[in-house]
C-alpha positions in Angstrom: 112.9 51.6 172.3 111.6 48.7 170.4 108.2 47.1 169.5 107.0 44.3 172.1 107.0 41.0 170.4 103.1 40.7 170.1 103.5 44.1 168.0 105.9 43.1 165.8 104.1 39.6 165.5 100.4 41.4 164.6 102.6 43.4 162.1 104.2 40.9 160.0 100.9 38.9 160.0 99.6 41.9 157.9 99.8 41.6 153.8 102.2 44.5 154.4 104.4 42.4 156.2 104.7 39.5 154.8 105.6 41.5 151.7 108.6 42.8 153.9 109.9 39.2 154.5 109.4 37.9 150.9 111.2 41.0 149.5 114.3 41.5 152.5 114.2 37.8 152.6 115.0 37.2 148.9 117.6 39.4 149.4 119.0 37.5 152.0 119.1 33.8 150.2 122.2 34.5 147.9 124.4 35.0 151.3 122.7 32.2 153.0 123.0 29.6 150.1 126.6 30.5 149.5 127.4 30.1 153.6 124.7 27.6 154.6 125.0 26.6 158.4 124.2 24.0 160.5 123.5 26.0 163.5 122.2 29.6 163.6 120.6 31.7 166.1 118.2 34.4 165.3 118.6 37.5 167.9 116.2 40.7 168.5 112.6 39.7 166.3 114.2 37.3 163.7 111.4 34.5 163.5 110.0 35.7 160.4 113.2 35.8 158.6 114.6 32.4 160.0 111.3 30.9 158.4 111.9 32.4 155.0 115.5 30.8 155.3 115.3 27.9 156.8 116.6 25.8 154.6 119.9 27.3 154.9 119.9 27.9 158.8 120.1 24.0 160.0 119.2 23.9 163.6 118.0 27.6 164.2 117.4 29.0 168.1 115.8 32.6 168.6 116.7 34.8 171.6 114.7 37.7 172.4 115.7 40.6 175.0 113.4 39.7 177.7 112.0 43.9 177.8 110.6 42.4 173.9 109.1 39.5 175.3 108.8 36.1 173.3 105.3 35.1 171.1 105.2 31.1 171.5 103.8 29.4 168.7 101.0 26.9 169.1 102.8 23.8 168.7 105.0 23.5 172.1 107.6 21.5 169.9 108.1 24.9 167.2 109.4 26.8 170.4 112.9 27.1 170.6 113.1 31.0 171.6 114.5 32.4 174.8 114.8 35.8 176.8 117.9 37.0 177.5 119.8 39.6 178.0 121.9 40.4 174.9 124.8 41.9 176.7 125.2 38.5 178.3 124.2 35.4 176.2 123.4 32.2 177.8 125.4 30.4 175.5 128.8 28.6 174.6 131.6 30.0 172.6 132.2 29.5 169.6 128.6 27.5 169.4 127.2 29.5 166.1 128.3 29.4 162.6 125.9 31.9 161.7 123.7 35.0 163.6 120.9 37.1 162.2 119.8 40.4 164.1 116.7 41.8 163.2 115.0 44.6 165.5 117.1 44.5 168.0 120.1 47.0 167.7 117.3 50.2 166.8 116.0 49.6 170.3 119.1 49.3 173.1 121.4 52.2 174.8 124.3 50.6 173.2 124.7 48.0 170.6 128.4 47.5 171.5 128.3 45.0 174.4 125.4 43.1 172.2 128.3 43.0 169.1 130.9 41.7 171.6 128.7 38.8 172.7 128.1 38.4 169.3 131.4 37.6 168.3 132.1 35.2 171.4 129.5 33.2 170.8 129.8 32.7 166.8 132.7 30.3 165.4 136.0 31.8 163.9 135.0 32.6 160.5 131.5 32.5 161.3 129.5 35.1 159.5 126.7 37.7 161.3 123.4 38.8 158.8 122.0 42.1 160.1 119.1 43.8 159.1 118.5 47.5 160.1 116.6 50.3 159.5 118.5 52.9 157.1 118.9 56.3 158.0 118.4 57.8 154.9 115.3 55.5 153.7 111.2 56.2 153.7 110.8 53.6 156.5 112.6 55.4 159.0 110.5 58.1 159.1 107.1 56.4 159.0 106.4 55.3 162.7 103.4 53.1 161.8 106.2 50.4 161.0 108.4 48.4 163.2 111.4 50.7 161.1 110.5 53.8 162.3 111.1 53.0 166.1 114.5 53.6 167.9 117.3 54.5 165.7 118.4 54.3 162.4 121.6 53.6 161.1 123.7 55.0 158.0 126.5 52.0 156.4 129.0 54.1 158.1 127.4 54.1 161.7 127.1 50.0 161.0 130.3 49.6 160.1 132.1 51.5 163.1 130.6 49.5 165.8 130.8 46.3 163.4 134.9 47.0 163.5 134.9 47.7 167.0 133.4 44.1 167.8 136.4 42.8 165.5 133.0 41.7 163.2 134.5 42.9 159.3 131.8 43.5 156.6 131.8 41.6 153.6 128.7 42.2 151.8 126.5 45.3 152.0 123.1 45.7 150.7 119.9 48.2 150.6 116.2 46.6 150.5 112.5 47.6 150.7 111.9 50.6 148.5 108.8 50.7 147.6 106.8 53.5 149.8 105.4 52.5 153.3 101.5 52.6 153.0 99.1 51.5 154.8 97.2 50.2 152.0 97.9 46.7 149.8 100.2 46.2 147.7 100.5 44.1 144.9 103.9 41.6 144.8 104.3 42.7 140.6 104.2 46.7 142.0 106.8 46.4 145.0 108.7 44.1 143.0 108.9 46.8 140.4 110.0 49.2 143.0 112.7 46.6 144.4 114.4 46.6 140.8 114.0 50.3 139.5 114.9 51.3 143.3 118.4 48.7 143.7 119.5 50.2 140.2 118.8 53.7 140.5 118.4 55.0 144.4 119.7 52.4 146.1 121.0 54.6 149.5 117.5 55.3 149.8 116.2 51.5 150.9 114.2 51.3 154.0 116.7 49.3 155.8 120.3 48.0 155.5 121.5 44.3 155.2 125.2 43.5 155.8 126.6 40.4 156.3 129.8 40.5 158.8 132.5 38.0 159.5 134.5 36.6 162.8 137.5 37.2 162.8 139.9 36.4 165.1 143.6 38.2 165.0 146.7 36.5 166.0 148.3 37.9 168.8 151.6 39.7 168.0 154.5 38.5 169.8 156.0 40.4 172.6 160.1 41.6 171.3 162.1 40.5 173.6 164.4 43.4 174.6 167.4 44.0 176.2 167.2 45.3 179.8 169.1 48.1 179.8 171.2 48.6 183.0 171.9 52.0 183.5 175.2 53.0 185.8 174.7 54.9 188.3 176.9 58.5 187.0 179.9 59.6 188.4 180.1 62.2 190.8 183.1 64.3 190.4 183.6 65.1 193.8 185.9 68.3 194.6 189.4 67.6 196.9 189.7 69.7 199.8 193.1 70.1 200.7 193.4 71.5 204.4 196.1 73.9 205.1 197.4 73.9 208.6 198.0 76.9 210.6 
């Protein structure tokens, strides 16, 4: 299950969370300035991350599963997020050149039908951004955070139903280390923990980025072969000879 969307909203409105979305949304910017795109949708509770980047995400949609529910923002001209139902995107092929996930795959039955509209809907070569909660971090097992809801992944979980989708990782990346209290934090301490933990403990980040690409394979062509025309065998059929009385 995941967090409604007025949770998650009250959540990243704390100091604790908007430390979250400076911190994984610095490590985001290097794979968004090097790929910038001109249209990006943000899928599962993204908002807070397509903010931090939106000078990199041109024209940038959110779509929400409609069990999450939307938070509308007070200007009726900021809203440009939709329900939907992730197994079945209301929305043309090919239309994306770039998709960010965020708390969305933790919370359905099974992520593969989400991953396969995914790819239909993003442009050949178009890249994915996902951010989950890693297995083997502090995050997952602290339920007081949006993190430690539904399930985890490991990189290797990721990258089995990333393949299946025909979506191939290119960059990999662990984030949030420092602990997750309930108490504030100072940006200088949990910046210290961001550098000490990427250099030293890396596999144990509180959640997983990895940046995926579309690609689409060529289809093999069918060999032509030779029908093969078997004969029917010949029956050697034994001669009778009658003898008359």
């Amino acid at each position: 299950m995941n967090f409604e969307a007025t949770q998650l909203q009250s959540w990243y409105e704390e100091p604790r969370g908007r430390m979250v979305v400076r911190l994984v949304g610095g490590a985001m910017e290097p794979w968004l300035k090097d790929n910038p795109a001109e249209r990006t949708l943000g899928l599962g509770f993204a908002q807070p991350y397509l903010d931090w980047l939106r000078p990199w995400t041109g024209h940038a949609l959110g779509a929400a599963p409609a069990e999450m529910g939307v938070v509308l923002a007070a200007s009726a001209s900021a809203n440009r997020i939709a329900q939907v139902r992730p197994d079945a995107l209301p929305f043309p092929d090919a239309w994306f050149e770039r998709v960010v996930i965020a708390h969305l795959l933790e919370g359905v039955s099974d992520p593969r039908p989400a991953l396969r509209e995914v790819w239909r809907i993003l442009a050949p070569g178009g890249r994915l951004l996902i951010l989950v909660a890693n297995r083997g971090g502090l995050w997952a097992r602290r339920d007081s955070t949006p993190f430690g809801w539904g399930r985890p992944y490991s990189p290797r979980q990721l990258r089995v139903i990333l393949e299946e989708a025909l979506l191939i990782p290119r960059q990999w990346r662990y984030a949030l280390y420092f602990p997750p209290l309930k108490r504030k934090i100072s940006w200088r301490w949990a910046t210290a923990w961001e550098k000490a933990g990427h250099r030293w403990f890396a596999p144990l980040g509180g959640v997983i980025l990895c940046e995926a690409e579309k690609v689409v394979y060529a289809s093999s062509p069918l060999v032509q072969k030779r029908s093969i025309i078997r004969r029917p065998a010949r029956l050697i059929v034994p001669i009778v000879e009658k003898t008359w009385p």
